[in-house]
N, CA, C and O atoms as CSV, one atom per row, in Angstrom:
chain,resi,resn,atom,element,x,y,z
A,1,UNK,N,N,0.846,-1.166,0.000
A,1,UNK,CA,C,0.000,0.000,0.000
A,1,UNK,C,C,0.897,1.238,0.000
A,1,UNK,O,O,1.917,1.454,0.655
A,2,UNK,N,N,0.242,2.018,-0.927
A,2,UNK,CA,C,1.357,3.437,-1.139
A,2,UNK,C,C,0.823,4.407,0.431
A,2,UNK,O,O,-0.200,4.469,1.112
A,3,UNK,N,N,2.581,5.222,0.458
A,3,UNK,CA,C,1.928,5.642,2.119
A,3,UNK,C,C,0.898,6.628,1.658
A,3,UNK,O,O,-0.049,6.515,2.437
A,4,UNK,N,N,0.631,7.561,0.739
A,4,UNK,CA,C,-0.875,8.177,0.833
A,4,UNK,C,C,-2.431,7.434,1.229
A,4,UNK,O,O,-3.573,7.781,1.533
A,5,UNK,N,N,-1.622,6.169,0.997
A,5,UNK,CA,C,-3.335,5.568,1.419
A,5,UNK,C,C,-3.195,5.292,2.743
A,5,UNK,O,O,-4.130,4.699,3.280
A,6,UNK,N,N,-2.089,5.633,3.500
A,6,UNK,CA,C,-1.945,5.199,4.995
A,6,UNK,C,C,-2.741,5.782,5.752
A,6,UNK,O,O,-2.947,6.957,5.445
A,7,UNK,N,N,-3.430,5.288,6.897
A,7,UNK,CA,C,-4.189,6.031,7.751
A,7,UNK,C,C,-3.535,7.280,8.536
A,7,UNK,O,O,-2.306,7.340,8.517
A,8,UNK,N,N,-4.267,8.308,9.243
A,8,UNK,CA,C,-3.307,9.249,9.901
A,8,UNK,C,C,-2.707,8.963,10.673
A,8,UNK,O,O,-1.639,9.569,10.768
A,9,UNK,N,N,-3.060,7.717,11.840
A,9,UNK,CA,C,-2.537,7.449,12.776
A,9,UNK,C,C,-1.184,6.979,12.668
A,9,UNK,O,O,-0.264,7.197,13.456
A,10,UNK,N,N,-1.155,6.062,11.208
A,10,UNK,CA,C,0.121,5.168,11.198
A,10,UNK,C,C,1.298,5.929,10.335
A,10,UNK,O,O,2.433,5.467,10.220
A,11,UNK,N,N,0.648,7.758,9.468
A,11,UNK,CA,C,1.373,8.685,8.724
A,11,UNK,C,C,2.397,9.399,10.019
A,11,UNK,O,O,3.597,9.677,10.015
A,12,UNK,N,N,1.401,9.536,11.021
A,12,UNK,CA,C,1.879,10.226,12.334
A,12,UNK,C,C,2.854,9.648,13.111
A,12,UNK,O,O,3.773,10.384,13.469
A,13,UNK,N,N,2.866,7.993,13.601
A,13,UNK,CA,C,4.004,7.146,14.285
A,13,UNK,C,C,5.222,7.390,13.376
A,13,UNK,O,O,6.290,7.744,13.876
A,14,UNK,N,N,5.063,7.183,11.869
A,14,UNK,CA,C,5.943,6.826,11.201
A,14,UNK,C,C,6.515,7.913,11.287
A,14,UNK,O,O,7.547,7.442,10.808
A,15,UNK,N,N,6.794,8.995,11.474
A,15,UNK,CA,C,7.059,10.531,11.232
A,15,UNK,C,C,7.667,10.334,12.676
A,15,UNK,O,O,8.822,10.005,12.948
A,16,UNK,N,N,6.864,10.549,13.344
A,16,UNK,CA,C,7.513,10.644,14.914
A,16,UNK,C,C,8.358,9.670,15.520
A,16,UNK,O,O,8.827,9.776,16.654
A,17,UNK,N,N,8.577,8.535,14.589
A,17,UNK,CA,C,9.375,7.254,15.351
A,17,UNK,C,C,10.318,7.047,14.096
A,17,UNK,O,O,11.292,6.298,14.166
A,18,UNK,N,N,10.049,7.618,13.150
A,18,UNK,CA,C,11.203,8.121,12.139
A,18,UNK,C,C,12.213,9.177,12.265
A,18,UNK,O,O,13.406,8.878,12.222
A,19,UNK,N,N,11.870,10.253,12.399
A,19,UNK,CA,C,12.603,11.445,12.950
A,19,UNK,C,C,14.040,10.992,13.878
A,19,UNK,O,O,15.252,11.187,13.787
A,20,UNK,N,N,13.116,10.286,14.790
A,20,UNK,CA,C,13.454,10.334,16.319
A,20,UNK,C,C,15.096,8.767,16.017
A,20,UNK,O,O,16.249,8.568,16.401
A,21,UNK,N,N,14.100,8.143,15.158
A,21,UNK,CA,C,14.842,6.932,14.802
A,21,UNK,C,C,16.301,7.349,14.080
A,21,UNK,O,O,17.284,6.626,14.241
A,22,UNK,N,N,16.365,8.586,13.264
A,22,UNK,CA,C,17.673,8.897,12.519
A,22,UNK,C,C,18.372,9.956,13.540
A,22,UNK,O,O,19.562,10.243,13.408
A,23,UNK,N,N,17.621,10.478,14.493
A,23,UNK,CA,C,18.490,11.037,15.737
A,23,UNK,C,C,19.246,9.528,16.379
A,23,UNK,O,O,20.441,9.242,16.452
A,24,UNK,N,N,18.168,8.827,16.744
A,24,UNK,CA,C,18.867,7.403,17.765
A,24,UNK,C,C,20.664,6.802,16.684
A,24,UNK,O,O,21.841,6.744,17.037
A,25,UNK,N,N,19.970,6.491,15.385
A,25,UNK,CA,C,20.907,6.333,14.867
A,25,UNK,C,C,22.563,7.217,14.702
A,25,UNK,O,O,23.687,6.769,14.928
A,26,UNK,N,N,22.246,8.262,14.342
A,26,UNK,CA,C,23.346,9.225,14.402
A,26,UNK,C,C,23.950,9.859,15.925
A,26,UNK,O,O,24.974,10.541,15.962
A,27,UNK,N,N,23.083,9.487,17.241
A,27,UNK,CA,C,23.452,9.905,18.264
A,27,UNK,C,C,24.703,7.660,18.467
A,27,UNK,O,O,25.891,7.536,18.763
A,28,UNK,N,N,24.008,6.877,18.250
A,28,UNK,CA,C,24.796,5.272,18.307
A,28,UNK,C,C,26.074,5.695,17.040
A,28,UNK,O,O,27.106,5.026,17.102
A,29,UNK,N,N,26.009,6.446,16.275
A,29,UNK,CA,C,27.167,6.337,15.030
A,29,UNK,C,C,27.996,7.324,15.487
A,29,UNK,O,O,28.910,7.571,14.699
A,30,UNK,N,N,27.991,7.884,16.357
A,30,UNK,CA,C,29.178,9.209,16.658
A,30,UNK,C,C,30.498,8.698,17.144
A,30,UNK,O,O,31.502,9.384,16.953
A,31,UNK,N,N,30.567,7.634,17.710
A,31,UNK,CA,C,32.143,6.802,17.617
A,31,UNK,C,C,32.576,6.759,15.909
A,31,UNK,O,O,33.634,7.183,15.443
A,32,UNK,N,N,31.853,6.355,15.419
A,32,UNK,CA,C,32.134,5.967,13.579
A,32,UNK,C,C,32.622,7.367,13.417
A,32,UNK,O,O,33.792,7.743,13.361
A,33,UNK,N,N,31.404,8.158,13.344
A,33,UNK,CA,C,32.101,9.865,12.731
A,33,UNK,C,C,32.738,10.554,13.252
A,33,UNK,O,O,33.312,11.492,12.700
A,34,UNK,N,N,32.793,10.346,14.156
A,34,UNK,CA,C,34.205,11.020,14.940
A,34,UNK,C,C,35.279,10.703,14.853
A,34,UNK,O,O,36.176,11.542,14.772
A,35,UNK,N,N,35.558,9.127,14.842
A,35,UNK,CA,C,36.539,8.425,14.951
A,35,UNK,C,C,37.554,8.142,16.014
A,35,UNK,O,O,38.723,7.765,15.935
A,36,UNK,N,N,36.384,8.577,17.555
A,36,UNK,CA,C,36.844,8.782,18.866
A,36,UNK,C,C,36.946,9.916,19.255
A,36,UNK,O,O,36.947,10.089,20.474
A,37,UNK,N,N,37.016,10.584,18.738
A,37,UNK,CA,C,37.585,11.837,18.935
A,37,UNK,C,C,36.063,12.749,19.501
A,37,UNK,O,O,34.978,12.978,18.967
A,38,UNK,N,N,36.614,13.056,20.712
A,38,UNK,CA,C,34.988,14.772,21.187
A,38,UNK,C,C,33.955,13.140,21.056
A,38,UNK,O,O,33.429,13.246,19.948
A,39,UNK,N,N,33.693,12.382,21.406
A,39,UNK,CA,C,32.770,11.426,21.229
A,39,UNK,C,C,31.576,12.314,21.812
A,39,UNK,O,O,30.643,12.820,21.189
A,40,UNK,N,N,31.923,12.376,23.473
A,40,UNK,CA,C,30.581,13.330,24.180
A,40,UNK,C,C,30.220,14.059,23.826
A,40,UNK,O,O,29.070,14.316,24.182
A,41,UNK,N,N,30.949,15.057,22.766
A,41,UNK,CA,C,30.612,16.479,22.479
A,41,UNK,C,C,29.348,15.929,21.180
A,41,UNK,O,O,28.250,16.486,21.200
A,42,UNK,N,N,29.572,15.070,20.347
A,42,UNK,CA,C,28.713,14.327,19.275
A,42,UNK,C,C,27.590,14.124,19.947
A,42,UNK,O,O,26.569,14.807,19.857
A,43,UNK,N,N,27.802,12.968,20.786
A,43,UNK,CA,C,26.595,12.068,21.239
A,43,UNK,C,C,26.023,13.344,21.803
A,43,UNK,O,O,24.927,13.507,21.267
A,44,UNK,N,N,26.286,14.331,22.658
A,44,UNK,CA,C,25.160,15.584,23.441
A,44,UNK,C,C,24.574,16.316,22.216
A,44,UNK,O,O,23.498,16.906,22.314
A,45,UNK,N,N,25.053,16.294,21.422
A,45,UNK,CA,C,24.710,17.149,20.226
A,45,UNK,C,C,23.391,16.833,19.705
A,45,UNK,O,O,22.619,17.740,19.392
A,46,UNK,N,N,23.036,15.424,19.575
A,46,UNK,CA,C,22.001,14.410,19.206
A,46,UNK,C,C,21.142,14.125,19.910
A,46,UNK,O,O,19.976,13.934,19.566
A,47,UNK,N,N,21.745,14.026,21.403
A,47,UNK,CA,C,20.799,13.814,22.660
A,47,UNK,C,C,20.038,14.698,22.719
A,47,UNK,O,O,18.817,14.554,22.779
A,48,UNK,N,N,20.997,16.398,22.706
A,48,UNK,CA,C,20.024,16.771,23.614
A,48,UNK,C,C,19.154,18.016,22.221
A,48,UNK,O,O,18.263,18.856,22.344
A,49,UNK,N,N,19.534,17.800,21.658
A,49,UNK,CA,C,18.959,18.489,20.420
A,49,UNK,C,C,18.142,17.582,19.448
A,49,UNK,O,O,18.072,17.877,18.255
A,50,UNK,N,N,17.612,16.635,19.885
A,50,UNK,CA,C,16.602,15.888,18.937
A,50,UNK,C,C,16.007,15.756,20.250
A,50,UNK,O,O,16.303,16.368,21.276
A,51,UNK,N,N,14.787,14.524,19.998
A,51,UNK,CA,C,13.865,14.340,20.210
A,51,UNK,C,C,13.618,13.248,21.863
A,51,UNK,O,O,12.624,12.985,22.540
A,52,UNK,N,N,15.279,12.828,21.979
A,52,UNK,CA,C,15.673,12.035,22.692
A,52,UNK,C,C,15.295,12.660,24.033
A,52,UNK,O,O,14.547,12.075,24.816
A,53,UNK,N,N,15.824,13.862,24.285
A,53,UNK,CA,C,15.935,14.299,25.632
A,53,UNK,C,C,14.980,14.452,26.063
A,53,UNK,O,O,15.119,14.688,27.263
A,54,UNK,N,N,14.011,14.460,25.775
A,54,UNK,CA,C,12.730,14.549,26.909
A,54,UNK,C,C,12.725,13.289,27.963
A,54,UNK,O,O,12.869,13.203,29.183
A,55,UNK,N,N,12.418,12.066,26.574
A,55,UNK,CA,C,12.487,10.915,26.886
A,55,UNK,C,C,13.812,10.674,28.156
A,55,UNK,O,O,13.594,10.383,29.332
A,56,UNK,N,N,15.242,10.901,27.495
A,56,UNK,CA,C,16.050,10.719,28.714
A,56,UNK,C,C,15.681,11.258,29.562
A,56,UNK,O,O,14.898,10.557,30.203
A,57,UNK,N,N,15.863,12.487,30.083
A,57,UNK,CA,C,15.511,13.168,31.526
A,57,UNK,C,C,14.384,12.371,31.832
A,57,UNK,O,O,14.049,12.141,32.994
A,58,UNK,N,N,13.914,12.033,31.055
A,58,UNK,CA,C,12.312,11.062,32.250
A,58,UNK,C,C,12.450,9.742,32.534
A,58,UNK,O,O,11.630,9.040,33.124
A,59,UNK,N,N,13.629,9.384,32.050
A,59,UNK,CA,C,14.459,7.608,32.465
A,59,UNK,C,C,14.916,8.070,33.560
A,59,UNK,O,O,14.378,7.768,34.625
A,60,UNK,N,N,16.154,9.009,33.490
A,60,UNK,CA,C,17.173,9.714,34.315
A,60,UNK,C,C,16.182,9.986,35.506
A,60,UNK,O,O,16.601,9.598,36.597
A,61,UNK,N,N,15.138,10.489,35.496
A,61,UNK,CA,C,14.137,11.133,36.778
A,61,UNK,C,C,13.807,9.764,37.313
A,61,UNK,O,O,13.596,9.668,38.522
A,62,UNK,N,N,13.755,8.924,36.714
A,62,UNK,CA,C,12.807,7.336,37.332
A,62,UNK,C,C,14.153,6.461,37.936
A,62,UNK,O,O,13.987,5.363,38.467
A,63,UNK,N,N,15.396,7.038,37.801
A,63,UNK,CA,C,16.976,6.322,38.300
A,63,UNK,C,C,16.545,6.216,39.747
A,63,UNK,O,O,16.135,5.113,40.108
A,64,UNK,N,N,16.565,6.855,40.317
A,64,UNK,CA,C,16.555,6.779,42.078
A,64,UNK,C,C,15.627,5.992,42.422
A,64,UNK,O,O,15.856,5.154,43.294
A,65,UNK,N,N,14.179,6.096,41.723
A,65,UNK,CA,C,12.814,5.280,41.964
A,65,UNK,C,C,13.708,3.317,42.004
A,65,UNK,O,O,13.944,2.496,42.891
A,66,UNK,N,N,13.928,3.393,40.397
A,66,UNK,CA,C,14.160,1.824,40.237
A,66,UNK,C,C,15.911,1.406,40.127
A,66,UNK,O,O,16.210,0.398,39.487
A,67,UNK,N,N,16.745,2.045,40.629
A,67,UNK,CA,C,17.434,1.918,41.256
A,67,UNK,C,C,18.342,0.492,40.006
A,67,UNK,O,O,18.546,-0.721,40.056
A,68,UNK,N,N,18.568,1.408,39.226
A,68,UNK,CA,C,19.130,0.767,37.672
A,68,UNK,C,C,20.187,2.146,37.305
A,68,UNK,O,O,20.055,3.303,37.702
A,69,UNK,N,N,21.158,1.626,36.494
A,69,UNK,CA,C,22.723,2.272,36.073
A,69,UNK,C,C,22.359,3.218,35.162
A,69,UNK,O,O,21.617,3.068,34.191
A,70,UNK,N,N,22.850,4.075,35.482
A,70,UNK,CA,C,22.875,5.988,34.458
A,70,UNK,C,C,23.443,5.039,33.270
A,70,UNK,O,O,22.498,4.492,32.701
A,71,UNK,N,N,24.710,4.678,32.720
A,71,UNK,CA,C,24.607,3.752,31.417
A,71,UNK,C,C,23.366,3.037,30.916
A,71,UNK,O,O,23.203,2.990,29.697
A,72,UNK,N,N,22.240,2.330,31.929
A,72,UNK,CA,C,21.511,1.897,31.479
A,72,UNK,C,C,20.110,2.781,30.571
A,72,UNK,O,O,19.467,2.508,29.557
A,73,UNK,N,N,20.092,3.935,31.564
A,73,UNK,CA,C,18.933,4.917,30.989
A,73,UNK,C,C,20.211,5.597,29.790
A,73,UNK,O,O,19.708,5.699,28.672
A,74,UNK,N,N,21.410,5.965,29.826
A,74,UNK,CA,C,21.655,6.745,28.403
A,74,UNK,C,C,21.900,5.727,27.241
A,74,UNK,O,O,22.037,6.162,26.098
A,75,UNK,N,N,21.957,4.414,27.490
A,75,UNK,CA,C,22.571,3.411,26.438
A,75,UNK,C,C,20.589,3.360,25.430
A,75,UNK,O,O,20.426,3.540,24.223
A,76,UNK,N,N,19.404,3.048,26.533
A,76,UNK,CA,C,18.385,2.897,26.182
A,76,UNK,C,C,17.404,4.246,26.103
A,76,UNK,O,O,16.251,4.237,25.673
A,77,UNK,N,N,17.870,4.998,26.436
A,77,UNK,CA,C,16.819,6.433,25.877
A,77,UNK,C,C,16.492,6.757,24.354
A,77,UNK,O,O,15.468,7.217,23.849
A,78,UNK,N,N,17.784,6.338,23.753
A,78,UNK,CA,C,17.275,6.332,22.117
A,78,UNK,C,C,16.351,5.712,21.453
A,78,UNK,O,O,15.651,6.085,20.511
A,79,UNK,N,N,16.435,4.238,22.309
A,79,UNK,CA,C,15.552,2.764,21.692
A,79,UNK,C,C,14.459,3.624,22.108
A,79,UNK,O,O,13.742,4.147,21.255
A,80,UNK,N,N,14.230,3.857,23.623
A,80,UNK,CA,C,12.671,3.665,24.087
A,80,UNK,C,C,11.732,4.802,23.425
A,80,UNK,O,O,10.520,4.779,23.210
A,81,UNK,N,N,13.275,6.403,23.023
A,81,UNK,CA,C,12.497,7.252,22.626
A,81,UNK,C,C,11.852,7.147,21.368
A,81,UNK,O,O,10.920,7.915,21.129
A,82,UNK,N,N,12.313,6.071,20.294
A,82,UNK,CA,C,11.938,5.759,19.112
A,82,UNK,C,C,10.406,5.397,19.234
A,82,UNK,O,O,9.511,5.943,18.590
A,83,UNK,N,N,10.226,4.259,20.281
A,83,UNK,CA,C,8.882,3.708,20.748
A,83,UNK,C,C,7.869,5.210,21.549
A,83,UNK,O,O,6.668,5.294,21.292
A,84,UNK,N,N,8.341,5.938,22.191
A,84,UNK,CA,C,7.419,7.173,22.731
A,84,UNK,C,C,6.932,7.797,21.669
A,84,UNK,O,O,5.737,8.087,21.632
A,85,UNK,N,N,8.054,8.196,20.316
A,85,UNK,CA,C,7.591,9.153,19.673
A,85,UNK,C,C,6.766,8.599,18.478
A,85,UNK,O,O,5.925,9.314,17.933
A,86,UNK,N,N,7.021,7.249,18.046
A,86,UNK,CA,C,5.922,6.623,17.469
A,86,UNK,C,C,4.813,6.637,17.909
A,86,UNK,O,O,3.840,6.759,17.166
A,87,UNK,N,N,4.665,6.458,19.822
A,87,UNK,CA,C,3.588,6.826,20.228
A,87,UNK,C,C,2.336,7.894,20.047
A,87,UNK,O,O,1.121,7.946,19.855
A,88,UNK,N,N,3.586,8.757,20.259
A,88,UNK,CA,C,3.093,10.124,20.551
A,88,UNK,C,C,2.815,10.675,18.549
A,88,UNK,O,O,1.803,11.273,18.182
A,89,UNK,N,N,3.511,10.432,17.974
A,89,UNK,CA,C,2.556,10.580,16.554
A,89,UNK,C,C,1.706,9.980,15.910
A,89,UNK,O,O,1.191,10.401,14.874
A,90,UNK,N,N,1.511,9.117,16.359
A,90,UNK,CA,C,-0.081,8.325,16.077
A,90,UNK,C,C,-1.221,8.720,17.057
A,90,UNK,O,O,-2.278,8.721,16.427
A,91,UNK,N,N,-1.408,9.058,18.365
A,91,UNK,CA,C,-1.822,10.034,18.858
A,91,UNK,C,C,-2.504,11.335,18.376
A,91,UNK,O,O,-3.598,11.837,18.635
A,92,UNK,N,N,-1.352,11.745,17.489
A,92,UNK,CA,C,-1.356,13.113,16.740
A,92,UNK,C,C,-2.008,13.135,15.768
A,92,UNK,O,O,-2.707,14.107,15.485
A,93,UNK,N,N,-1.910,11.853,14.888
A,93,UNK,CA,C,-1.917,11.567,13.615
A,93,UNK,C,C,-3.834,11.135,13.855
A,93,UNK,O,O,-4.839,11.569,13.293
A,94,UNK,N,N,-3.642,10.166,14.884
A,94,UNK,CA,C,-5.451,9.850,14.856
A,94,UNK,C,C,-5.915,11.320,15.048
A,94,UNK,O,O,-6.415,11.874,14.069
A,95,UNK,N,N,-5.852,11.691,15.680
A,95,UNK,CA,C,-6.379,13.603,16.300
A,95,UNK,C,C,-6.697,14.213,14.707
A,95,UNK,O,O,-7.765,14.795,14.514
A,96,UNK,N,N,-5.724,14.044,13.608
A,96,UNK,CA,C,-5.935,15.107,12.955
A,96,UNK,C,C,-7.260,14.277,11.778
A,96,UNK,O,O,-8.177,14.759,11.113
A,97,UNK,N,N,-6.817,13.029,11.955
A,97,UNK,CA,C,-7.639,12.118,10.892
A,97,UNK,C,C,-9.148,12.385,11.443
A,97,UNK,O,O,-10.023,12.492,10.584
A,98,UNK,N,N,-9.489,12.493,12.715
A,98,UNK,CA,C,-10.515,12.505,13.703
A,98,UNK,C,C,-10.955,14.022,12.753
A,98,UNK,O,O,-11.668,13.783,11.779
A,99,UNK,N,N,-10.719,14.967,12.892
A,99,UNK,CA,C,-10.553,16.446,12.596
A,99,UNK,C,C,-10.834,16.457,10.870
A,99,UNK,O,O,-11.548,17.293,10.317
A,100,UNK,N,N,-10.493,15.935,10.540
A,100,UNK,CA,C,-10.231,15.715,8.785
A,100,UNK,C,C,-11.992,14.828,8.386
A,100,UNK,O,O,-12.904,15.267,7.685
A,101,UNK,N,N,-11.923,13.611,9.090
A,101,UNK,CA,C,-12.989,13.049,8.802
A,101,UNK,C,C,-14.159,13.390,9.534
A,101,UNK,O,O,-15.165,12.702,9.362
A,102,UNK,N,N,-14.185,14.570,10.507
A,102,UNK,CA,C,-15.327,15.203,11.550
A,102,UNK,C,C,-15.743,16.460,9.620
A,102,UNK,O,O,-16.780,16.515,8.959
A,103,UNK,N,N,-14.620,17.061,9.444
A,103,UNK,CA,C,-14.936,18.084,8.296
A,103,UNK,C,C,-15.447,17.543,7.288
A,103,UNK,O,O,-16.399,18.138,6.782
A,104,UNK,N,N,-15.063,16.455,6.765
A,104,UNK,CA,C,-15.835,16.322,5.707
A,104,UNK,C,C,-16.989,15.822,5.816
A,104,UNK,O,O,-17.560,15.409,4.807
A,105,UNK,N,N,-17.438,15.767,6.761
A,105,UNK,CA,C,-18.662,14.560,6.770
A,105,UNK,C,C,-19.866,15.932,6.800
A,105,UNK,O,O,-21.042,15.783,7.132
A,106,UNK,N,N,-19.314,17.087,6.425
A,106,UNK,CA,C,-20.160,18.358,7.720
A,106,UNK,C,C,-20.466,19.186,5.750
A,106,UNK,O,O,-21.069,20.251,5.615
């Protein structure tokens, strides 16, 4: 199915868990493009300027609660943020389809 025939909900994940997905990627490839070199200065660049950082700071906030390794919330904030923001644009995406198919029906 061509994506114009995609529903809004699944135009919206894909967008929001896409985006987020070529931040995750390029924030995991900054050893490659760097070539070691400023690694942190890369990886913050990606973190905290895409889509990631919300998501981290709200792993990072839940550290003390469940009592799991700062490596563990920065190694997995990319994965999980891929899964939030897919969330969160299908969300978006039903909302506008909701909005779209409320207008025409009128």
């Amino acid at each position: 199915m061509h994506w114009t025939k995609w529903p809004y909900w699944l135009k919206g994940g894909v967008i929001g868990g896409g985006v987020t997905l070529i931040y995750a990627l390029l924030f995991y490839s900054c050893p490659l493009i760097t070539s070691g070199y400023n690694i942190i200065g890369c990886g913050a660049v990606f973190y905290m300027l895409g889509p990631i950082y919300l998501v981290g700071w709200t792993i990072a906030f839940f550290q003390p609660i469940f009592h799991y390794d700062w490596i563990f919330s920065e190694f997995y904030a990319p994965l999980v943020s891929v899964v939030v923001w897919f969330i969160v644009g299908s969300i978006i995406g039903s909302l506008v389809g909701f909005v779209k198919k409320k207008k025409s029906q009128h």
